[in-house]
C-alpha positions as a printed NumPy array, in Angstrom:
array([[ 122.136,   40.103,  -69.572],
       [ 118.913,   39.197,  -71.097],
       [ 117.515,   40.908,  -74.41 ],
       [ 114.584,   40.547,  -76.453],
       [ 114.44 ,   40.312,  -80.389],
       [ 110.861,   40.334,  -81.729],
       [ 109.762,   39.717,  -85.308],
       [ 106.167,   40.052,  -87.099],
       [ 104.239,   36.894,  -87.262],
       [ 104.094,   36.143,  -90.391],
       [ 107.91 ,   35.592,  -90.621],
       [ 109.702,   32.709,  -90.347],
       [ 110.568,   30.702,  -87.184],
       [ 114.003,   31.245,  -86.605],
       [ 116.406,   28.979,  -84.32 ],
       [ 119.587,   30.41 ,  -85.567],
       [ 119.464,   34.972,  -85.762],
       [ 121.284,   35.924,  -88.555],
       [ 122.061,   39.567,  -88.737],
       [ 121.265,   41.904,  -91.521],
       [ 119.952,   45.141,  -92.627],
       [ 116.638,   45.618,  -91.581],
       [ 114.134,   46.454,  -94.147],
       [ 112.442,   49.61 ,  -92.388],
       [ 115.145,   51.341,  -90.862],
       [ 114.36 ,   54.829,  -89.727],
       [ 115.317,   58.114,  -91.083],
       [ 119.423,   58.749,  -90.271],
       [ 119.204,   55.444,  -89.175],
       [ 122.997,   53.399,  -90.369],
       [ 122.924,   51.072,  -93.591],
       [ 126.138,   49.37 ,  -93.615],
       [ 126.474,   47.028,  -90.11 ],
       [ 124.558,   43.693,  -90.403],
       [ 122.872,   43.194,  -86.918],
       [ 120.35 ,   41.566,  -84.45 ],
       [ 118.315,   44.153,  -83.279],
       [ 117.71 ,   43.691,  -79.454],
       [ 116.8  ,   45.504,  -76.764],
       [ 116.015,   44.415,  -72.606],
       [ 112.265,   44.505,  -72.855],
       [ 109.762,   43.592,  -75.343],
       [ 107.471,   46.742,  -74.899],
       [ 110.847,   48.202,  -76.054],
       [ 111.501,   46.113,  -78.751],
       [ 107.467,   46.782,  -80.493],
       [ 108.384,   50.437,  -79.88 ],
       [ 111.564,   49.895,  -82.287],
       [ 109.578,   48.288,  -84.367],
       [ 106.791,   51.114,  -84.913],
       [ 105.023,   48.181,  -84.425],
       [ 100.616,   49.957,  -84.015],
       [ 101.634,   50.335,  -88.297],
       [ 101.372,   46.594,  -88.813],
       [  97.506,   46.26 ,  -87.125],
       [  95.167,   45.395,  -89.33 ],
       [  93.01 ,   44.31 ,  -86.461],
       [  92.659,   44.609,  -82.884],
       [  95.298,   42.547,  -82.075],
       [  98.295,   41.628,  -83.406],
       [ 100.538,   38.333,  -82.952],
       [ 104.264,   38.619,  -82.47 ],
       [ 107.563,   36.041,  -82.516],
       [ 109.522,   37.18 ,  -78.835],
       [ 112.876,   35.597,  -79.09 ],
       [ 115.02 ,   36.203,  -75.866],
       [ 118.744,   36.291,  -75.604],
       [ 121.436,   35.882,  -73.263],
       [ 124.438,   37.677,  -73.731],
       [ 127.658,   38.662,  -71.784],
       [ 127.205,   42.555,  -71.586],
       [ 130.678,   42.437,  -72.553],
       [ 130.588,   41.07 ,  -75.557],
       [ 132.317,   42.53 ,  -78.138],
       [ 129.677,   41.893,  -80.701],
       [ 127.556,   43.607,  -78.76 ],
       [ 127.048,   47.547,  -79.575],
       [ 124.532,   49.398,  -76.711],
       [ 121.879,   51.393,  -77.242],
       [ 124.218,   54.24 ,  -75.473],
       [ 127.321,   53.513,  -78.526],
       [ 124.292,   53.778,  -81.041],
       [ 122.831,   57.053,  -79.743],
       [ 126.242,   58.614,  -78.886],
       [ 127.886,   57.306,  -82.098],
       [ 124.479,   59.032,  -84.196],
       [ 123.874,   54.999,  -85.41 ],
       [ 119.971,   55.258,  -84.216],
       [ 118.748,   58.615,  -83.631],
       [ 116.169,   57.077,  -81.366],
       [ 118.049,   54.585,  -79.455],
       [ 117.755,   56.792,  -76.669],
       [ 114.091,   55.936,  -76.636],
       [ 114.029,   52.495,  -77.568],
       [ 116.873,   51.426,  -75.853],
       [ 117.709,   49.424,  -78.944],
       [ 121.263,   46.663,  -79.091],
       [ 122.759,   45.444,  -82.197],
       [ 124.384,   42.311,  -81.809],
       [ 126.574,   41.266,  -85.137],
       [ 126.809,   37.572,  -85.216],
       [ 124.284,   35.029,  -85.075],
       [ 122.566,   34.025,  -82.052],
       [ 121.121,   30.747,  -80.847],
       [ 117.669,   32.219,  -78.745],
       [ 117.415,   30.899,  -75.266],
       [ 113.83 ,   30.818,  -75.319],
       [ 111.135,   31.388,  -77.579],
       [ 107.673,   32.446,  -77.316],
       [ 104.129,   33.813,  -79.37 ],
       [ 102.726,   36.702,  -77.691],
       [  99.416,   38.637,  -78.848],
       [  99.255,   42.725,  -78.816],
       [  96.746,   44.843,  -78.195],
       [  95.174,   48.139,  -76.913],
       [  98.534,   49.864,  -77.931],
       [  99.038,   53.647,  -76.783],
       [ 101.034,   55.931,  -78.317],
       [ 103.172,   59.111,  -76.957],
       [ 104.67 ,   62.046,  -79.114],
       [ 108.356,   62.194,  -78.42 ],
       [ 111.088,   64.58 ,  -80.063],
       [ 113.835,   62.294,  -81.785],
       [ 116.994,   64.615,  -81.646],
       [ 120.4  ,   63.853,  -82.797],
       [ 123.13 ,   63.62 ,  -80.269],
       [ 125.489,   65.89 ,  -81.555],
       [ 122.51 ,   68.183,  -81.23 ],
       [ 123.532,   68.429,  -77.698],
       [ 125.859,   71.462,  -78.279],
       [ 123.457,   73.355,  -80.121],
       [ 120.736,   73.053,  -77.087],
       [ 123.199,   74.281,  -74.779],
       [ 124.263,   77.296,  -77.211],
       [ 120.467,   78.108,  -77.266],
       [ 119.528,   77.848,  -73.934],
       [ 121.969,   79.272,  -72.916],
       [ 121.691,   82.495,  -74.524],
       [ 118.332,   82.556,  -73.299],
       [ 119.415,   82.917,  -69.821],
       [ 119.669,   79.122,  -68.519],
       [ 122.819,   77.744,  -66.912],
       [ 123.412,   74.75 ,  -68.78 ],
       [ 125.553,   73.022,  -66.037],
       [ 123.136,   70.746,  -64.381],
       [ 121.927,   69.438,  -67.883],
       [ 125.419,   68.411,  -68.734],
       [ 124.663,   64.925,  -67.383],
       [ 121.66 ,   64.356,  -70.021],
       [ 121.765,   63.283,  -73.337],
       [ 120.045,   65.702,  -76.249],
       [ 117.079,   63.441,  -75.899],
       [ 116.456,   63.47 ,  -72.518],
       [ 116.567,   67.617,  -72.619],
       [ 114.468,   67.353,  -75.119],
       [ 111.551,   65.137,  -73.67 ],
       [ 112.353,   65.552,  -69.983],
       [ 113.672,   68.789,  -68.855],
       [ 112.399,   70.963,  -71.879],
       [ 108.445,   70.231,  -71.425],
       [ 109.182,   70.885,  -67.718],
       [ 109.466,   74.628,  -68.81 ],
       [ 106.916,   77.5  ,  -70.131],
       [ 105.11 ,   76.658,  -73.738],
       [ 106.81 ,   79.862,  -75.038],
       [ 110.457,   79.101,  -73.783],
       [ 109.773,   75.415,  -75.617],
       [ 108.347,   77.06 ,  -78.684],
       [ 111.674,   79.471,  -78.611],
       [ 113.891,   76.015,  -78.418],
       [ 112.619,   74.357,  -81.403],
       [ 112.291,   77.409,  -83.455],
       [ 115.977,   77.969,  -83.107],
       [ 116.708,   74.067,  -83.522],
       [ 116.995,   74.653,  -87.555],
       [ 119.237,   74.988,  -90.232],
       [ 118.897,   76.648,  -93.96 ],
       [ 118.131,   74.026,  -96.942],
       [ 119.871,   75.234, -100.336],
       [ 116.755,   74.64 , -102.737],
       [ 118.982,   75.53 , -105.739],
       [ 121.676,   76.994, -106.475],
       [ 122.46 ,   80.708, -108.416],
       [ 123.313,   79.154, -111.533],
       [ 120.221,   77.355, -111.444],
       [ 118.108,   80.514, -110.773],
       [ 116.678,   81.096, -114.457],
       [ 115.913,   77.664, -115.058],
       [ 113.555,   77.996, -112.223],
       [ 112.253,   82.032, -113.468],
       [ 111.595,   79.628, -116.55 ],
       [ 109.78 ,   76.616, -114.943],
       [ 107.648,   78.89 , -112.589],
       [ 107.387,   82.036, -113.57 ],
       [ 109.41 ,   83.228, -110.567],
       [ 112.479,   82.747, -108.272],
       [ 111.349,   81.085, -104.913],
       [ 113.114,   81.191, -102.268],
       [ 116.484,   80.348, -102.543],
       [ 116.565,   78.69 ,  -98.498],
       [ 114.504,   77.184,  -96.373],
       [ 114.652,   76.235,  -92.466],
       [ 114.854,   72.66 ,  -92.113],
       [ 114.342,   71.297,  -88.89 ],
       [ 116.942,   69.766,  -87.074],
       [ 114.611,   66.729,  -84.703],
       [ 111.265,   65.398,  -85.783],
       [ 108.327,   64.941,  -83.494],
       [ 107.25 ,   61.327,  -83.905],
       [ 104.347,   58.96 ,  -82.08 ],
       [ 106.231,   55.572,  -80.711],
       [ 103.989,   52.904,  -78.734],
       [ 103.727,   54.344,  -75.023],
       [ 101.891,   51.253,  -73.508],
       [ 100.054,   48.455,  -74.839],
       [  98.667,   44.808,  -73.609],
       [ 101.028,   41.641,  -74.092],
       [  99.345,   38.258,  -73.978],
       [ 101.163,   34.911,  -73.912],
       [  99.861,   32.24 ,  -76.634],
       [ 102.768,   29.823,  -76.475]])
């Protein structure tokens, strides 16, 4: 299969990968599994990268590296194992690999971005997937025919598909309570601020984040 591994410019030139630990992994993201990050397209692999923060300009150059690999490698984790596995909350999205030994690029190529477009998408936990169906389900919904998606795809496919208020009902009840201290801590706070504030709070349990939806990809070299 062929994959894509895409770096910023300004970065070295690479003919062997190494795998590490990225530097800007994303919230809930894993710390502890050197990898190449990959993934089968290289709109997919910007969108991993978050990649309309790095524009300074109106364009943007990029290092594409691409990859063949046996999809059977045992190196190789999919972006299905990472999702399922609650690795990368958004690999659902991206799509993203993470290959853990080096790689020799078949091919490698300078490519210049621009006119990027971005999309707001709900990043959602896997094991979330229970949860939805408790919910929705005691809102009336037969949760059969969504057994077949993951929590993402309910999320950003079926669930906008229904009424604003149903959707609004969803992610009100996708929460759980935050300790903010505990009771032995109580009168230190009476002390610092005057009062006791809540002792809870409702944390939300996905976040609603922009990812690049489209953009222009030029070949340089």
């Amino acid at each position: 299969m062929i994959l894509y591994h895409v770096t910023l410019f300004n970065k070295p030139t690479q003919e062997i990968l190494i795998p590490r630990i990225p530097g800007d992994t994303s919230i809930g993201e894993e710390v502890k599994t050197n990898r190449i990050c990959l993934a089968p397209s290289i709109i997919q692999c910007l969108r991993a990268l978050e990649i309309y923060k790095y524009f300074q300009e109106d364009t943007l150059d990029v290092k594409v590296y691409k990859i063949v690999v046996d999809e059977n490698d045992e190196q190789l984790i999919s972006w299905e194992q990472l999702y399922l596995n609650g690795l990368v909350d958004d690999a659902a999205l991206t799509h993203e690999y993470w290959y853990k030994s080096k790689l020799i690029p078949a091919e490698y190529n300078e490519y210049r971005i621009s006119e990027c477009v971005k999309k707001r998408y709900i990043i959602i936990p896997s094991k979330e997937k229970m949860r939805i169906k408790e919910i929705i389900e005691t809102m009336g919904v037969c949760f059969d025919r969504l057994e077949k998606y993951n929590a993402f795809q309910i999320m950003n496919e079926w669930l906008p598909r229904q009424s604003e208020t149903f959707q609004e009902q969803v992610k009100k009840k996708l929460t759980h309570k935050v300790e903010e201290y505990t009771e032995g801590s109580a009168e230190i706070y009476k002390k610092i601020f005057g009062n006791i504030p809540e002792r809870f709070r409702e944390e939300k349990d996905f976040r609603e984040i922009e990812y690049l939806e489209k953009c222009k990809i030029e070949y340089i070299t």
